[in-house]
Structures are given as C-alpha cells and as structure tokens.
PDB file of N, CA, C and O in Angstrom:
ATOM      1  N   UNK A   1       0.849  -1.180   0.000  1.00  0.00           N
ATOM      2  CA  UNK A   1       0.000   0.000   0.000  1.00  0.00           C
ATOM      3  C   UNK A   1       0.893   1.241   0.000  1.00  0.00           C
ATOM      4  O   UNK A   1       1.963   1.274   0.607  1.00  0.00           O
ATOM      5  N   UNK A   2       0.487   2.078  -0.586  1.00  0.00           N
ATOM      6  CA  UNK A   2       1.160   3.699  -0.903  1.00  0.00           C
ATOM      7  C   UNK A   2       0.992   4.432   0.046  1.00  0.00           C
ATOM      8  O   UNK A   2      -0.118   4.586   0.557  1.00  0.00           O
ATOM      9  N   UNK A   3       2.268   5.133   0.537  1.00  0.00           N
ATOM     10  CA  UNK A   3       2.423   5.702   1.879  1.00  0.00           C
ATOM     11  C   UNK A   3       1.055   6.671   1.537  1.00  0.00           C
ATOM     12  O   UNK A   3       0.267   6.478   2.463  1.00  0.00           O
ATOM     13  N   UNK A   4       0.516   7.569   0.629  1.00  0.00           N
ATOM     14  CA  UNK A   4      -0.367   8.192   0.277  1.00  0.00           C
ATOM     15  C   UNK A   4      -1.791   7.258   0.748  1.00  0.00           C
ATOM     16  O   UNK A   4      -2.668   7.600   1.541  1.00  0.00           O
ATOM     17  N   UNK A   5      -1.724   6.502   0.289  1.00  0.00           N
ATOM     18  CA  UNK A   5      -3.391   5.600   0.952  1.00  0.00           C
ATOM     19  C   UNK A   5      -3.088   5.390   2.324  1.00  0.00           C
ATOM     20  O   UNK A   5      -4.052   5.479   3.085  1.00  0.00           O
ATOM     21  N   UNK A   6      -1.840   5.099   2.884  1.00  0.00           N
ATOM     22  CA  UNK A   6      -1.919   4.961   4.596  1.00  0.00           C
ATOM     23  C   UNK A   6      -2.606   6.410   5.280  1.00  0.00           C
ATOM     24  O   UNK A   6      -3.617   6.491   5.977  1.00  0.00           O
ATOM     25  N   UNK A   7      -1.871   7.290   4.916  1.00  0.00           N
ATOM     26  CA  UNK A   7      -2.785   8.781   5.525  1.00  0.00           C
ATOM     27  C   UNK A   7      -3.898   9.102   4.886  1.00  0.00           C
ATOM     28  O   UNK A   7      -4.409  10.069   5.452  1.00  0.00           O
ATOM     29  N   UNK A   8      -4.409   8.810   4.132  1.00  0.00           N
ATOM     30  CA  UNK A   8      -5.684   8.871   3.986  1.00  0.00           C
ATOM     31  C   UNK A   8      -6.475   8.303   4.708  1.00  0.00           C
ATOM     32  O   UNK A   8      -7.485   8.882   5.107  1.00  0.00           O
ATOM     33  N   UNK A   9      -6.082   6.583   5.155  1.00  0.00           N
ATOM     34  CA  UNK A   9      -6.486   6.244   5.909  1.00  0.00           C
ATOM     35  C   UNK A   9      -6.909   5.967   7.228  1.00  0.00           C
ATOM     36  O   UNK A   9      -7.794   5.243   7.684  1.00  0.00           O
ATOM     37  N   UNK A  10      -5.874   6.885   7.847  1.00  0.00           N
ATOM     38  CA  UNK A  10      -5.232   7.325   9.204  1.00  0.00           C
ATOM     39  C   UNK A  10      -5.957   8.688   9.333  1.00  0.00           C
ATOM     40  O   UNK A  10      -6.324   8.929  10.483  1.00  0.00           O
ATOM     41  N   UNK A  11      -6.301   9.821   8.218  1.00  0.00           N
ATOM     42  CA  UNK A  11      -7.204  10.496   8.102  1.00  0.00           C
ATOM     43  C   UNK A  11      -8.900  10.287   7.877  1.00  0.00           C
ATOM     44  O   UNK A  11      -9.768  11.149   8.012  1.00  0.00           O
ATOM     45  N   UNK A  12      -9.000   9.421   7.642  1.00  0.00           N
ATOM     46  CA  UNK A  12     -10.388   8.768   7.772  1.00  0.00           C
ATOM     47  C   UNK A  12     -10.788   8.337   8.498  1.00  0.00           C
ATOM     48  O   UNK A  12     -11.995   8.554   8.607  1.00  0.00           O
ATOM     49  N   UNK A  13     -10.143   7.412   9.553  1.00  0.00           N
ATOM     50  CA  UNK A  13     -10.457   6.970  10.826  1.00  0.00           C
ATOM     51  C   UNK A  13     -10.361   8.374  11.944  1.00  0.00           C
ATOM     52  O   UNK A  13     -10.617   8.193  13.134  1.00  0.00           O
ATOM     53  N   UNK A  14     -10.027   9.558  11.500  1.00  0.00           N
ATOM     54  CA  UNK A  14      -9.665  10.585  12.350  1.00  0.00           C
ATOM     55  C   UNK A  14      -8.775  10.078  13.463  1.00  0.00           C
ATOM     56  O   UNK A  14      -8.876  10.211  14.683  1.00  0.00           O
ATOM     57  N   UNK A  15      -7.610   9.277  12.493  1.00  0.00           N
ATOM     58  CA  UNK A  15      -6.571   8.805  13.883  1.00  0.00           C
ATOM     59  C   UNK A  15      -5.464  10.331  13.914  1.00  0.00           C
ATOM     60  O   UNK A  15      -5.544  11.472  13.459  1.00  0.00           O
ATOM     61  N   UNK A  16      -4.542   9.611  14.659  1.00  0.00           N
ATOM     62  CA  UNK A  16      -3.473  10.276  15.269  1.00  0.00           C
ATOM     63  C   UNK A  16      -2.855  10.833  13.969  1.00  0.00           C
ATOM     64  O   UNK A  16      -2.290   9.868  13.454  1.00  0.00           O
ATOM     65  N   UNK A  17      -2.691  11.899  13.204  1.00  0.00           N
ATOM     66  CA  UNK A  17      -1.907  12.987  12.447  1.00  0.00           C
ATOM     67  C   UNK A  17      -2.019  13.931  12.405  1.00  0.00           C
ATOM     68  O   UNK A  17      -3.153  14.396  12.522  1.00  0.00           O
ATOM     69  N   UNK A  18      -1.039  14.668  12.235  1.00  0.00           N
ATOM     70  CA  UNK A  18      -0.775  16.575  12.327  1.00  0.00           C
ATOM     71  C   UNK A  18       0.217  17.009  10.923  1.00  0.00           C
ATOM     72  O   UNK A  18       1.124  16.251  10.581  1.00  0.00           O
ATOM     73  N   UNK A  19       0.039  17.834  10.441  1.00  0.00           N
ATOM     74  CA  UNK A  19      -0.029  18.406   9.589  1.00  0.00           C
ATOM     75  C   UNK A  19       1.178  20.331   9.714  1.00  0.00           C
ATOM     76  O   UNK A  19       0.790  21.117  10.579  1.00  0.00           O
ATOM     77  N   UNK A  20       1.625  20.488   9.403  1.00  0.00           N
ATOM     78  CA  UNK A  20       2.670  21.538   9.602  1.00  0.00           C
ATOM     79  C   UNK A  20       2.922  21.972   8.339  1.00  0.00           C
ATOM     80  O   UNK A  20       3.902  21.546   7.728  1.00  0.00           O
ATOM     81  N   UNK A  21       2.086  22.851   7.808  1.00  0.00           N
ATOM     82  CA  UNK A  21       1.967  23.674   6.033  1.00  0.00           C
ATOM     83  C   UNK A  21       3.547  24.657   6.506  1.00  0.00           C
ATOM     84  O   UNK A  21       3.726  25.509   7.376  1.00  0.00           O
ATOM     85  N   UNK A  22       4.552  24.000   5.392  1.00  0.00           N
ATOM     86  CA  UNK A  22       5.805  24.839   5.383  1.00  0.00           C
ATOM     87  C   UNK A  22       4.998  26.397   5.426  1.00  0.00           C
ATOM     88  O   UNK A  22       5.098  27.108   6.426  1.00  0.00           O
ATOM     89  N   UNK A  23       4.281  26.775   4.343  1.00  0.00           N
ATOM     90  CA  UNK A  23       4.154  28.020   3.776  1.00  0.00           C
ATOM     91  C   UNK A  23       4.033  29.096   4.924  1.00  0.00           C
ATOM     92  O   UNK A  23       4.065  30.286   4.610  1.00  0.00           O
ATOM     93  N   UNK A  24       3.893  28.719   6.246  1.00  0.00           N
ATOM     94  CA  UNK A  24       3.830  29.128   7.873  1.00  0.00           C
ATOM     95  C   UNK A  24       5.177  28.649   9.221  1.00  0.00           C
ATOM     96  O   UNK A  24       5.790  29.325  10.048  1.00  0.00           O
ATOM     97  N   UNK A  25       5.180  27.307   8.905  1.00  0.00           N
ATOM     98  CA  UNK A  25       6.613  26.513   9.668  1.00  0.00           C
ATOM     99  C   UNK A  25       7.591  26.483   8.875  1.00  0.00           C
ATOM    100  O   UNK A  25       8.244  25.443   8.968  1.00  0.00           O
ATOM    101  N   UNK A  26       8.053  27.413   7.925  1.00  0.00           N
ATOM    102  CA  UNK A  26       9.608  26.702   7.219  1.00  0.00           C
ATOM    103  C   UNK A  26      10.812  27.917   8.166  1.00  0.00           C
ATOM    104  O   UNK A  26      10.524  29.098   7.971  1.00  0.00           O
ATOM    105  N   UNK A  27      11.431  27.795   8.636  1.00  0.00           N
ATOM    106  CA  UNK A  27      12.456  29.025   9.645  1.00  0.00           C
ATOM    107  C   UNK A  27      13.489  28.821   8.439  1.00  0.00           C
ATOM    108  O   UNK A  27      14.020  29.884   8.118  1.00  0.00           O
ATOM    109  N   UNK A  28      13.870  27.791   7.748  1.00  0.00           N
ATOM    110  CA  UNK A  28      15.135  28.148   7.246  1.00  0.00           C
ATOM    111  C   UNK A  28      15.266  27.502   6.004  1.00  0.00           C
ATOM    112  O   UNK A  28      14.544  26.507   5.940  1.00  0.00           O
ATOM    113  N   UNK A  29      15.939  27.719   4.983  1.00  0.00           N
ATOM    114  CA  UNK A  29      16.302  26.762   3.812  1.00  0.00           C
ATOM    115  C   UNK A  29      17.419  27.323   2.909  1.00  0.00           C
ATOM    116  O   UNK A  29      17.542  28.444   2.416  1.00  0.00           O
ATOM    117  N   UNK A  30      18.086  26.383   2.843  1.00  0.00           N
ATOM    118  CA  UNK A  30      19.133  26.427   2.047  1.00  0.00           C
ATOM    119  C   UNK A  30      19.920  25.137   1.375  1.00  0.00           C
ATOM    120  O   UNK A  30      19.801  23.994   1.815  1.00  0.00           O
ATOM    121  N   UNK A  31      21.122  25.659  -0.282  1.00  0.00           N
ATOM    122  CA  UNK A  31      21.387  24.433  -0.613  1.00  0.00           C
ATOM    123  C   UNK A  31      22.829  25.098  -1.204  1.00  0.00           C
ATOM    124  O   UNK A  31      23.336  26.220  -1.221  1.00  0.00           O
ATOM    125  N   UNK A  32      23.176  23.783  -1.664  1.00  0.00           N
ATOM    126  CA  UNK A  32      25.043  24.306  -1.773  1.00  0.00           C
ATOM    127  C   UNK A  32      24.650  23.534  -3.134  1.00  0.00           C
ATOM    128  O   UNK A  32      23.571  23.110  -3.546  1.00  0.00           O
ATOM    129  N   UNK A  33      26.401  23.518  -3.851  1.00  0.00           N
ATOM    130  CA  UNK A  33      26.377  23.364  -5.285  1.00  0.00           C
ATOM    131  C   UNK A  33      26.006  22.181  -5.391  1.00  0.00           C
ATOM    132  O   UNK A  33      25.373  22.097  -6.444  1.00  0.00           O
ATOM    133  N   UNK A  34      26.085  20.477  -4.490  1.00  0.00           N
ATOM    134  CA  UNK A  34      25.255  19.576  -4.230  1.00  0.00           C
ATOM    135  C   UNK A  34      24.266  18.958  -4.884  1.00  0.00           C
ATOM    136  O   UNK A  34      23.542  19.901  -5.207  1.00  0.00           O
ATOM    137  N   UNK A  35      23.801  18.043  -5.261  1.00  0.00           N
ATOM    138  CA  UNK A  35      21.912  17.805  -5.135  1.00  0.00           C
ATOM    139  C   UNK A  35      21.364  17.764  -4.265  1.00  0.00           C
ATOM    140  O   UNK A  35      20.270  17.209  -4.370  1.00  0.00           O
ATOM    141  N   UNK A  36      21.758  18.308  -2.887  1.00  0.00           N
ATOM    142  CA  UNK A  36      21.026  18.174  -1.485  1.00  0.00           C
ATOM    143  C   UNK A  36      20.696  19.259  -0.692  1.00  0.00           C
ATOM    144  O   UNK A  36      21.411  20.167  -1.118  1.00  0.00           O
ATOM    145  N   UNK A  37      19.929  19.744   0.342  1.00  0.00           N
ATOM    146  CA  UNK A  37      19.249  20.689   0.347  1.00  0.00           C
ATOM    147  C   UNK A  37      19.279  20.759   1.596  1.00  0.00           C
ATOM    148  O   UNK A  37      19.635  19.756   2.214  1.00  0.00           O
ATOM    149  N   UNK A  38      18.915  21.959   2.311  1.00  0.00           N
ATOM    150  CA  UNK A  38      17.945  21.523   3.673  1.00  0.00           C
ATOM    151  C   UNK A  38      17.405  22.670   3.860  1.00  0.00           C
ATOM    152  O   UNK A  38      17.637  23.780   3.382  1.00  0.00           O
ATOM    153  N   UNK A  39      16.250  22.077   5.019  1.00  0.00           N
ATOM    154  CA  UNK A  39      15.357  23.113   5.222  1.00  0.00           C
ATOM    155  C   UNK A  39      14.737  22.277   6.627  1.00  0.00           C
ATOM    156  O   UNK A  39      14.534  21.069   6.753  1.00  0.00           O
ATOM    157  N   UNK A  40      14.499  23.504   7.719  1.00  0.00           N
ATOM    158  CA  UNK A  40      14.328  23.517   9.452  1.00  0.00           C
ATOM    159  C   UNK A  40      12.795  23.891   9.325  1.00  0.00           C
ATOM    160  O   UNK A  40      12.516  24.958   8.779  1.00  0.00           O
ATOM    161  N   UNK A  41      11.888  23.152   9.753  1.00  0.00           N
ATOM    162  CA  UNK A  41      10.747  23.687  10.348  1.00  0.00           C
ATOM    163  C   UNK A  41      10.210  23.441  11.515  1.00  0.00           C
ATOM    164  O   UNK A  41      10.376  22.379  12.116  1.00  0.00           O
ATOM    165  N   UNK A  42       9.496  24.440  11.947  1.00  0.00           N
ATOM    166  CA  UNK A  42       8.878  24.145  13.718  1.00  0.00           C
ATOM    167  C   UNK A  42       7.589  23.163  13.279  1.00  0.00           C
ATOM    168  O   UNK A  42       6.929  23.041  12.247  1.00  0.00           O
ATOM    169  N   UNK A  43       7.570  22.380  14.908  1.00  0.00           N
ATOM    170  CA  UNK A  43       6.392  21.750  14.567  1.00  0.00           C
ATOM    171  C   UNK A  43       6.441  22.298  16.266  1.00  0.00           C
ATOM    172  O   UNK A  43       7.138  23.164  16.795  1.00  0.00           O
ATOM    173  N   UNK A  44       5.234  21.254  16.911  1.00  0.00           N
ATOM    174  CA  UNK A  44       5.147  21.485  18.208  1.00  0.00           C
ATOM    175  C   UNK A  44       6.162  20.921  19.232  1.00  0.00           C
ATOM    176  O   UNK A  44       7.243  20.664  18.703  1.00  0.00           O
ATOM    177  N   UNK A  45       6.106  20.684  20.445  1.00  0.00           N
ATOM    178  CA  UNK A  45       6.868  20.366  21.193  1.00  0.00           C
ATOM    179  C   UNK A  45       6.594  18.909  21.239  1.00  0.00           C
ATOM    180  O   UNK A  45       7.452  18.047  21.046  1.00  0.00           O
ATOM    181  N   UNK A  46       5.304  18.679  21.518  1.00  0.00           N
ATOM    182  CA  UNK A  46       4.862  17.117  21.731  1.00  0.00           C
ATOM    183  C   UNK A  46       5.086  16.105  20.686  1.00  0.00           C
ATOM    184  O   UNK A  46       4.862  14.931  20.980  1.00  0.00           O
ATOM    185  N   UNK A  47       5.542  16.433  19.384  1.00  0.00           N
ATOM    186  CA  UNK A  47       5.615  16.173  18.187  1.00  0.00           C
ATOM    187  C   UNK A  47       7.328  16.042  18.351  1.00  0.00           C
ATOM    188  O   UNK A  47       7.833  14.946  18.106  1.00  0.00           O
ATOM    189  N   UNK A  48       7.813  16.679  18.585  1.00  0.00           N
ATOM    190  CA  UNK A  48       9.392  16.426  18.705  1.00  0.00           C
ATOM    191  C   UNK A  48       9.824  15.329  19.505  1.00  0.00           C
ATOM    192  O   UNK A  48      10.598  14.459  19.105  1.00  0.00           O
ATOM    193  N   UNK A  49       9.310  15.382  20.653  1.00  0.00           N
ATOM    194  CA  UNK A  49       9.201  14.645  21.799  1.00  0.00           C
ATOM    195  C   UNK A  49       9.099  12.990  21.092  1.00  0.00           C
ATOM    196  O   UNK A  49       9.685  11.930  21.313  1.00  0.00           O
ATOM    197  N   UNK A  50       8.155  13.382  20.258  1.00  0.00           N
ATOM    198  CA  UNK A  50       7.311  11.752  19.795  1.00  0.00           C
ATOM    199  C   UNK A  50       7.975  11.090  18.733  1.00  0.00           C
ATOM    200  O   UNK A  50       7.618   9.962  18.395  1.00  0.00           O
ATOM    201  N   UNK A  51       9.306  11.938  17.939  1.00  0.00           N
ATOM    202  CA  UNK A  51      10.367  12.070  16.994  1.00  0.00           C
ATOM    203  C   UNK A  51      11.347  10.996  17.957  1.00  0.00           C
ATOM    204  O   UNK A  51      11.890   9.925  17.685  1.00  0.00           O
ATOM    205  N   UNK A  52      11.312  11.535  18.764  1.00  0.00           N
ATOM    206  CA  UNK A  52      13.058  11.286  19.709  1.00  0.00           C
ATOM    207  C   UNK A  52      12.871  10.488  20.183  1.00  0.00           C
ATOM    208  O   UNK A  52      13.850   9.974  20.723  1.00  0.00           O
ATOM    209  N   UNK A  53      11.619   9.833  20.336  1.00  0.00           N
ATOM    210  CA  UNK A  53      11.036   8.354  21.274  1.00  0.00           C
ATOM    211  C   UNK A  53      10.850   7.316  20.225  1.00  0.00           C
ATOM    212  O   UNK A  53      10.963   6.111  20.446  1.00  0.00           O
ATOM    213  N   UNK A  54      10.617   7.740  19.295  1.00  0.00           N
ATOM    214  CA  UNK A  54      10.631   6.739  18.328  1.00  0.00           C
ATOM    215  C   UNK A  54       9.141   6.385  18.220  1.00  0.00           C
ATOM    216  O   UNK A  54       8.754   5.347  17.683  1.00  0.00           O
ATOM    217  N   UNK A  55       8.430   7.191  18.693  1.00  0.00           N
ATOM    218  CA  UNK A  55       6.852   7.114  18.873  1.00  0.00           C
ATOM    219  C   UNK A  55       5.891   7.414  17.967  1.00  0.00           C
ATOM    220  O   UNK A  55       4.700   7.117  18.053  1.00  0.00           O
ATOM    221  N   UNK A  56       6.713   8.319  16.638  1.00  0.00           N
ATOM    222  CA  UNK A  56       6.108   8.936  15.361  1.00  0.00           C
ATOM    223  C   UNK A  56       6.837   8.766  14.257  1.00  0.00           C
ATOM    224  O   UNK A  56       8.058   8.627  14.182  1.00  0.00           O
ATOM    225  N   UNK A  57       5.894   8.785  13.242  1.00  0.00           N
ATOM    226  CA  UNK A  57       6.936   8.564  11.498  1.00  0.00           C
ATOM    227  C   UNK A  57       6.834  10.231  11.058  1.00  0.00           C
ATOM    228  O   UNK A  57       5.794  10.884  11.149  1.00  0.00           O
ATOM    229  N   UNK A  58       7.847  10.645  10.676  1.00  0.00           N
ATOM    230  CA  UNK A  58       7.587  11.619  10.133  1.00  0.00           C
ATOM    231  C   UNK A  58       8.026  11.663   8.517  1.00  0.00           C
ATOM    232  O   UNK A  58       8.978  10.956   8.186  1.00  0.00           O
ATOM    233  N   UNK A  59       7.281  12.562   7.398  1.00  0.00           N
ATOM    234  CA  UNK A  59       7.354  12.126   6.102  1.00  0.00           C
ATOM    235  C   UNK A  59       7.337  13.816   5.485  1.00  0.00           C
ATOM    236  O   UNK A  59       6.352  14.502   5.757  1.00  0.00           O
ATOM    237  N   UNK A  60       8.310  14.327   4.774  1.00  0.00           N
ATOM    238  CA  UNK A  60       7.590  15.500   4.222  1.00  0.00           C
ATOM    239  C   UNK A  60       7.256  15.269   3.073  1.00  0.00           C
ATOM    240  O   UNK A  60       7.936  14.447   2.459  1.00  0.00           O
ATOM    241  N   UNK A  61       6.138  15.890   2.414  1.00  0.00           N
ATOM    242  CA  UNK A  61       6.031  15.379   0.671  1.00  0.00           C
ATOM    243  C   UNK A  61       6.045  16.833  -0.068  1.00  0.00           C
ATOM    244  O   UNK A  61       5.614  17.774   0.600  1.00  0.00           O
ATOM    245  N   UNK A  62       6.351  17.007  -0.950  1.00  0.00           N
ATOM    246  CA  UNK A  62       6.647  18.257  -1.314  1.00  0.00           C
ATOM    247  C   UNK A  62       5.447  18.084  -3.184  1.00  0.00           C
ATOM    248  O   UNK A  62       5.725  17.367  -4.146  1.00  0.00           O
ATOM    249  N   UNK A  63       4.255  18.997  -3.039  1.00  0.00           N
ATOM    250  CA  UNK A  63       3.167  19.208  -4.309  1.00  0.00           C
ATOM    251  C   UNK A  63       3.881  20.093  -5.028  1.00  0.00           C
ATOM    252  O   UNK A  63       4.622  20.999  -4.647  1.00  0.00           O
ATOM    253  N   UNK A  64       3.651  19.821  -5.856  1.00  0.00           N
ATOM    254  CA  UNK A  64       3.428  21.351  -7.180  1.00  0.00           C
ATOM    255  C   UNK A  64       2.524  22.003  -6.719  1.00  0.00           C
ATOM    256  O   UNK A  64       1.684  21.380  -6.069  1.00  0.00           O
ATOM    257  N   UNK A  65       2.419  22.962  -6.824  1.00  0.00           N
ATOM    258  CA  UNK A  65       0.902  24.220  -7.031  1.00  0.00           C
ATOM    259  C   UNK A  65       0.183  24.313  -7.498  1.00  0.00           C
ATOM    260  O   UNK A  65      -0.894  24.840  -7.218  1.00  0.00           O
ATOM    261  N   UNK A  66       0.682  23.629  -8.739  1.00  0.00           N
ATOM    262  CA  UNK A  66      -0.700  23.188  -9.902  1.00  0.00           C
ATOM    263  C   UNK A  66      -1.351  22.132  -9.458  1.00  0.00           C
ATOM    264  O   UNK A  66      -2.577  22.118  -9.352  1.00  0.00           O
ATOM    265  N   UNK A  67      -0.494  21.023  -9.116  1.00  0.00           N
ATOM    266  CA  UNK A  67      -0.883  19.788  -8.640  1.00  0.00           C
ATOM    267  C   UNK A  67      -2.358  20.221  -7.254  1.00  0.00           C
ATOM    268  O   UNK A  67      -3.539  19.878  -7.322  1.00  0.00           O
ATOM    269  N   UNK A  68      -1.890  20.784  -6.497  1.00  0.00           N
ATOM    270  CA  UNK A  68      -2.129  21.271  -5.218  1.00  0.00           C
ATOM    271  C   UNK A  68      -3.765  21.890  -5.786  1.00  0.00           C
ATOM    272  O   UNK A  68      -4.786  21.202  -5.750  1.00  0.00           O
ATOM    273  N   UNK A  69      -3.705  23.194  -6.248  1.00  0.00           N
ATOM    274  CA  UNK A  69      -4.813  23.971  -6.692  1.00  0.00           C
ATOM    275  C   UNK A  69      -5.617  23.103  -7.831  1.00  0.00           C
ATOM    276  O   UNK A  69      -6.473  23.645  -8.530  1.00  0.00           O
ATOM    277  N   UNK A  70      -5.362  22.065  -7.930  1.00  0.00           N
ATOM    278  CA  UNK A  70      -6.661  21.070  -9.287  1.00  0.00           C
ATOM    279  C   UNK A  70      -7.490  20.484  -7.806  1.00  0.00           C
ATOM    280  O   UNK A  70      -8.720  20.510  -7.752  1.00  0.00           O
ATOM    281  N   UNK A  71      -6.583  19.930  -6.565  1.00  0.00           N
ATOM    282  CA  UNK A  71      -7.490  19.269  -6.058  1.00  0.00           C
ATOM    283  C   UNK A  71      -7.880  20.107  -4.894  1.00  0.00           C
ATOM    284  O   UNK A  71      -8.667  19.500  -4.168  1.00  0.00           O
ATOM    285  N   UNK A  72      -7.541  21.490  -4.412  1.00  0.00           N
ATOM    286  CA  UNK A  72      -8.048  22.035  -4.017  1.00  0.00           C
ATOM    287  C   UNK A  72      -9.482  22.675  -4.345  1.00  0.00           C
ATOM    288  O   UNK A  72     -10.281  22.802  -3.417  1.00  0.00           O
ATOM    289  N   UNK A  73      -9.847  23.103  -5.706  1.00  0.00           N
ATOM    290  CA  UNK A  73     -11.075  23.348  -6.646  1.00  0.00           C
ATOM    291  C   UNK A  73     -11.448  22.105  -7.223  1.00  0.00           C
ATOM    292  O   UNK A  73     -12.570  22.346  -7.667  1.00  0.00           O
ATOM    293  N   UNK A  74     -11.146  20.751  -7.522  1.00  0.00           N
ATOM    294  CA  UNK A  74     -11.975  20.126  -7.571  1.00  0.00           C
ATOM    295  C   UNK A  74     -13.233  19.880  -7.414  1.00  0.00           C
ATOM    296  O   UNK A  74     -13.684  18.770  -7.697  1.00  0.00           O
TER     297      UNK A  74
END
C-alpha cells in the first residue's frame, strides 16, 4: 500500500496525524552546489518529543501548485 493511501487512511479513521503547512513553519532553507538541500521547520513540542522516542513517522512530501490547486477546486 502507498504511503499516500496509509494517511488517507489514518485520516479517515480521524486517527493520530498533524499536519505543519511549510508556507507558515519553514524558519530556514538552504542548498550548496550539491543535489542536497535543507530546510528547518517548527512543529510542536509534543511532536518532537514523539520524533526522539521513536513514537512517530515523520514524512515530508513536497506538491506542485498546480498539482495542489486542481485538487483544491476540484
């Protein structure tokens, strides 16, 4: 199954996920001559916590805009 159908599904049951829109949490980003990148965002405290325990998966997925705005107006 596609990490995409697991949160959907995890969103359907209204289980345990949170959500952190860069376009508000991104503090930092940057990249060197590389193919690699980085970029720092805040999430909450309890969420970090749940990082360091080994208690949460964390995944970023990165849309297009176009992609994004077809299924937003859908």
């Amino acid at each position: 199954m596609s990490d995409l159908l697991k949160l959907n599904n995890i969103v359907q049951r209204n289980g345990d996920i949170k959500a952190f829109p860069l376009s508000s949490n991104m503090k930092s980003a940057r990249h060197g001559k590389g193919p690699w990148g980085e970029v720092t965002i805040a999430i909450d405290s309890e969420s970090v916590e749940r990082l360091w325990g080994n208690d949460a998966i964390g995944i970023l997925y990165i849309v297009g805009r176009d992609e994004w705005k077809k299924e937003s107006e859908g």
